[in-house]
FIKOLZA-1660 file (N, C-alpha, C; in steps of 0.1 Angstrom, whole numbers, plus 5000, padded with zeros to 4 digits):
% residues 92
   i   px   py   pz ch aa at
   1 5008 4988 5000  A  X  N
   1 5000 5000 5000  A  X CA
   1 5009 5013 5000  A  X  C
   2 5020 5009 5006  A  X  N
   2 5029 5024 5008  A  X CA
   2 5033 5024 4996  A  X  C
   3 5036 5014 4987  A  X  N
   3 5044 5019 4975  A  X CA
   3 5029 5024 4964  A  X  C
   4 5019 5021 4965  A  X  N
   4 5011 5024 4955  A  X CA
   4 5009 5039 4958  A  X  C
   5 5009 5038 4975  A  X  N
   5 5006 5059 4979  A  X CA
   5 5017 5069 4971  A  X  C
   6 5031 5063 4969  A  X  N
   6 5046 5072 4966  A  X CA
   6 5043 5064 4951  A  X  C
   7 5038 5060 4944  A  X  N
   7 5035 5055 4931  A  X CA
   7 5028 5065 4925  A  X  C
   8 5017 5068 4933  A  X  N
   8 5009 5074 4928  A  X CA
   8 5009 5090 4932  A  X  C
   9 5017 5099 4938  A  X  N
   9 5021 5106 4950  A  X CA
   9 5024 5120 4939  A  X  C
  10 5023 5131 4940  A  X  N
  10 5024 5141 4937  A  X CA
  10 5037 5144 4934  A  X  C
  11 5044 5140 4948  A  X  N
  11 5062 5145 4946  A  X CA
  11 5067 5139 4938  A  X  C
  12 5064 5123 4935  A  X  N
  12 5068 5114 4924  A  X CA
  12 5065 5123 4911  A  X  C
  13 5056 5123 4912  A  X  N
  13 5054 5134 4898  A  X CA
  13 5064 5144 4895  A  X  C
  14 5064 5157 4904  A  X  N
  14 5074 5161 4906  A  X CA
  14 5087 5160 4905  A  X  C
  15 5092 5149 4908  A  X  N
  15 5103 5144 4905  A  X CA
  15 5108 5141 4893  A  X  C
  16 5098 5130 4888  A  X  N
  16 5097 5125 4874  A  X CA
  16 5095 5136 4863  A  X  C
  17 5089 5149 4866  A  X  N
  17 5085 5158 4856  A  X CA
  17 5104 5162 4858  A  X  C
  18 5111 5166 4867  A  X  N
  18 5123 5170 4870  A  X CA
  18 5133 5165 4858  A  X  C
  19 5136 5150 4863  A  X  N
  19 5144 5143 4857  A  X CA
  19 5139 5144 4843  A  X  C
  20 5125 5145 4839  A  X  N
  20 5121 5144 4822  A  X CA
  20 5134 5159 4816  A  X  C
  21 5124 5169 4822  A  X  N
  21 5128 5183 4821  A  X CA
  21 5143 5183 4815  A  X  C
  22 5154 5179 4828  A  X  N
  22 5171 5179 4827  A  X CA
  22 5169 5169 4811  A  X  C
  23 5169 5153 4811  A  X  N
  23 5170 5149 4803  A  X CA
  23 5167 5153 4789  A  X  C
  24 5154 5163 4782  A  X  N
  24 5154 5165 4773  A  X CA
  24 5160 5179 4770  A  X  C
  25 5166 5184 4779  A  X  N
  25 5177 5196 4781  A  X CA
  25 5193 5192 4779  A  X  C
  26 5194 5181 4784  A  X  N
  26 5207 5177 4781  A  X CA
  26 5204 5170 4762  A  X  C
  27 5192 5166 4757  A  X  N
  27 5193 5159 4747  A  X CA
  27 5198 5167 4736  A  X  C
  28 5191 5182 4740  A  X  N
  28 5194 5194 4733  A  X CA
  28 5209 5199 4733  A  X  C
  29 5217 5198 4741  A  X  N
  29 5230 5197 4743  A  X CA
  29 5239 5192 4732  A  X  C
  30 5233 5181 4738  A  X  N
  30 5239 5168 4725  A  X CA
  30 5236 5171 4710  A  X  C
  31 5226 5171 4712  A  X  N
  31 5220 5170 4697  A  X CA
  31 5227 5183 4690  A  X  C
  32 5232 5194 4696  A  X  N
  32 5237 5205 4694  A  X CA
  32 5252 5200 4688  A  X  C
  33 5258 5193 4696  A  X  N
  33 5269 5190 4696  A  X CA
  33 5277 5177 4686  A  X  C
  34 5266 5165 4685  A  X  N
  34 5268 5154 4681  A  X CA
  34 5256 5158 4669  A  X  C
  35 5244 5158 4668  A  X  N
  35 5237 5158 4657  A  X CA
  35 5227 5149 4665  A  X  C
  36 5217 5152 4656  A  X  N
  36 5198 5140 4662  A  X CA
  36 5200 5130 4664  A  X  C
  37 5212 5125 4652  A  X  N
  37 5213 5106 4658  A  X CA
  37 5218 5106 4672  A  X  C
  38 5229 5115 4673  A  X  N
  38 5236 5116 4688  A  X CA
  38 5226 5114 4697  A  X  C
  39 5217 5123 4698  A  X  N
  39 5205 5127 4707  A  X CA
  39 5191 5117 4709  A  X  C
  40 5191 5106 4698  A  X  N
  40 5180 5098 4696  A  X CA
  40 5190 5084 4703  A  X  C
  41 5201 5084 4699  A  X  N
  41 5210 5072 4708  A  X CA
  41 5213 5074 4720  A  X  C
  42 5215 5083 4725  A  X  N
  42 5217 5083 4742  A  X CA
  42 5206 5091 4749  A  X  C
  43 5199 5094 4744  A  X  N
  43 5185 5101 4751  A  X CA
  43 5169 5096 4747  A  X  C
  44 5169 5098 4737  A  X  N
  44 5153 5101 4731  A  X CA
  44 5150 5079 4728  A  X  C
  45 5159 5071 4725  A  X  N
  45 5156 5060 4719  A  X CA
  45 5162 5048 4731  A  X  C
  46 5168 5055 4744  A  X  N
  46 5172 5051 4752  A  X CA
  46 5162 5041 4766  A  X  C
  47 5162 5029 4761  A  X  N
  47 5156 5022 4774  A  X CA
  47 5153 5029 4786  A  X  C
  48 5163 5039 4793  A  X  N
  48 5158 5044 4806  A  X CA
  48 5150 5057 4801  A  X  C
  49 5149 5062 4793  A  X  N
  49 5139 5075 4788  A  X CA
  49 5126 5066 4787  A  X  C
  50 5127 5054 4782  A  X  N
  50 5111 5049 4776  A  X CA
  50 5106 5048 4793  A  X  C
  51 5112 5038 4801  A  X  N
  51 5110 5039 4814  A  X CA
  51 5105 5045 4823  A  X  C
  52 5111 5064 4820  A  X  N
  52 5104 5072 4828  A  X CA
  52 5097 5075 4823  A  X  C
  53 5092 5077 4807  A  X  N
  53 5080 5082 4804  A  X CA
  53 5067 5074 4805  A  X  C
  54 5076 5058 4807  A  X  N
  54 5062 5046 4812  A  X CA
  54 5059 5050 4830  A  X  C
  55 5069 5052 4836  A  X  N
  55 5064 5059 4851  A  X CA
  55 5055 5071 4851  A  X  C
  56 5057 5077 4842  A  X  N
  56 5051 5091 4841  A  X CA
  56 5038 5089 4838  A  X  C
  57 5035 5078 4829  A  X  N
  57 5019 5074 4822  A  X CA
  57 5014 5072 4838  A  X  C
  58 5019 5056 4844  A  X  N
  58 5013 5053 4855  A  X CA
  58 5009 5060 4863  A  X  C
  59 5022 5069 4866  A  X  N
  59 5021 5079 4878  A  X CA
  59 5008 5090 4877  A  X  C
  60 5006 5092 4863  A  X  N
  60 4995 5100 4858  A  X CA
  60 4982 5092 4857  A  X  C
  61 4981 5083 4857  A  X  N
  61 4969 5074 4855  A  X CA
  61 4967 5073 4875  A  X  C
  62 4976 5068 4879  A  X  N
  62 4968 5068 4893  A  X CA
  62 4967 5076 4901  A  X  C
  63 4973 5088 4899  A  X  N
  63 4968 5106 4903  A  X CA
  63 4953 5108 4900  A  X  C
  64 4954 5101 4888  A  X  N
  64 4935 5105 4881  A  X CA
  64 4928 5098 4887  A  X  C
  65 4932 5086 4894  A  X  N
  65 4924 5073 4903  A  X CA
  65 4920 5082 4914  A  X  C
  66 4930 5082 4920  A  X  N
  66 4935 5085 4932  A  X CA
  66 4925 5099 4934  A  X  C
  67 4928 5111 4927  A  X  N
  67 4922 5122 4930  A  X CA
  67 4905 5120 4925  A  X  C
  68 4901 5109 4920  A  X  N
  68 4887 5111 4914  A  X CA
  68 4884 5124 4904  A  X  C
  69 4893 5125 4892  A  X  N
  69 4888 5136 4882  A  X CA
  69 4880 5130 4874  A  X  C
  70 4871 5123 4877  A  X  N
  70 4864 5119 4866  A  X CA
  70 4847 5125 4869  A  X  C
  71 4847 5132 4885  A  X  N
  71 4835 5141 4890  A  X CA
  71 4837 5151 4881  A  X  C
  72 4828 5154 4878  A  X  N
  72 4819 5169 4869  A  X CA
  72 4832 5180 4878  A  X  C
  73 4830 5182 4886  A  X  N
  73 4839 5193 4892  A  X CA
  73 4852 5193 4888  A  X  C
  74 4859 5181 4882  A  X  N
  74 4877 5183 4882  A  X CA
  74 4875 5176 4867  A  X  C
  75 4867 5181 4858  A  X  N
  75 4865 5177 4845  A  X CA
  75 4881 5179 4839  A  X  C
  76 4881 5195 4838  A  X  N
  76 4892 5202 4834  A  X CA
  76 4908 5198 4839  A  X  C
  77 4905 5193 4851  A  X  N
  77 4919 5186 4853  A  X CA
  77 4924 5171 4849  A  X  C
  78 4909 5163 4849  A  X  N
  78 4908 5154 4839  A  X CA
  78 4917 5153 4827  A  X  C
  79 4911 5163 4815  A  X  N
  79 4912 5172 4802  A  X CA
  79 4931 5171 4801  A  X  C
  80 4929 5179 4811  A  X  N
  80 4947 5178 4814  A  X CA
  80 4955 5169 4813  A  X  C
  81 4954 5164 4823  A  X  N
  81 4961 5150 4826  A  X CA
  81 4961 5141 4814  A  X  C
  82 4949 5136 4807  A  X  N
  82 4949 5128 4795  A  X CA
  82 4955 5134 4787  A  X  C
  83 4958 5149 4785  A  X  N
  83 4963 5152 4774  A  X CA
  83 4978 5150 4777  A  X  C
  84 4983 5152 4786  A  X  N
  84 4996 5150 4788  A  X CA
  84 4997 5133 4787  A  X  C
  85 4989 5120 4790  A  X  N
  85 4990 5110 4788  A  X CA
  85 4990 5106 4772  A  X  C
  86 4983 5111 4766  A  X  N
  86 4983 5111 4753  A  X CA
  86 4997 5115 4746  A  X  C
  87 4998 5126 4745  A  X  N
  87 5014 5131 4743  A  X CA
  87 5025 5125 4745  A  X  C
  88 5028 5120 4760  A  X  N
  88 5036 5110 4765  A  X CA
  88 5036 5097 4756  A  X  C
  89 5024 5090 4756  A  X  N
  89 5020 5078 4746  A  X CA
  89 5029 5080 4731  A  X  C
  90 5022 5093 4725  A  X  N
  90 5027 5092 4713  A  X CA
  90 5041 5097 4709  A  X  C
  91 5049 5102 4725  A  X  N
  91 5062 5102 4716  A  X CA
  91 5069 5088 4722  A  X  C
  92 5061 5073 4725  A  X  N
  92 5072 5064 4727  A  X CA
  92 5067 5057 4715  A  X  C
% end
């Protein structure tokens, strides 16, 4: 139960939004430096990128559990959330 509460946990979010953030900042680096293949081989096509962006779906799916946005009142944050799960989906 404690891991599904910090699974599903705001700060995890937080975090995971963090580490996304740096990593497609550093990809930009690279990709500056080496060229797109550079940036698609050690960032963008990389096992541990697909990983956090599959944490980030979860972590986003059970926020939406967890908080009940599926009441009329938190429609819009609903809205949100899927859109950001959608996005995430389509760039793996």
């Amino acid at each position: 139960m404690k891991y599904f509460r910090f699974l599903f946990s705001m700060s995890l979010t937080g975090a995971l939004l963090l580490v996304f953030g740096i990593s497609i900042g550093v990809a930009t680096f690279i990709e500056n430096d080496f060229g797109a293949i550079g940036a698609q081989s050690v960032v963008y096509k990389a096992l541990w990128f697909e990983l956090l962006l599959g944490l980030l779906v979860i972590n986003m799916i059970g926020v939406i559990v967890v908080q009940k946005m599926w009441r009329k009142e938190k429609w819009t944050n609903l809205l949100f959330h899927s859109a950001f799960i959608i996005i995430i989906i389509g760039a793996g």
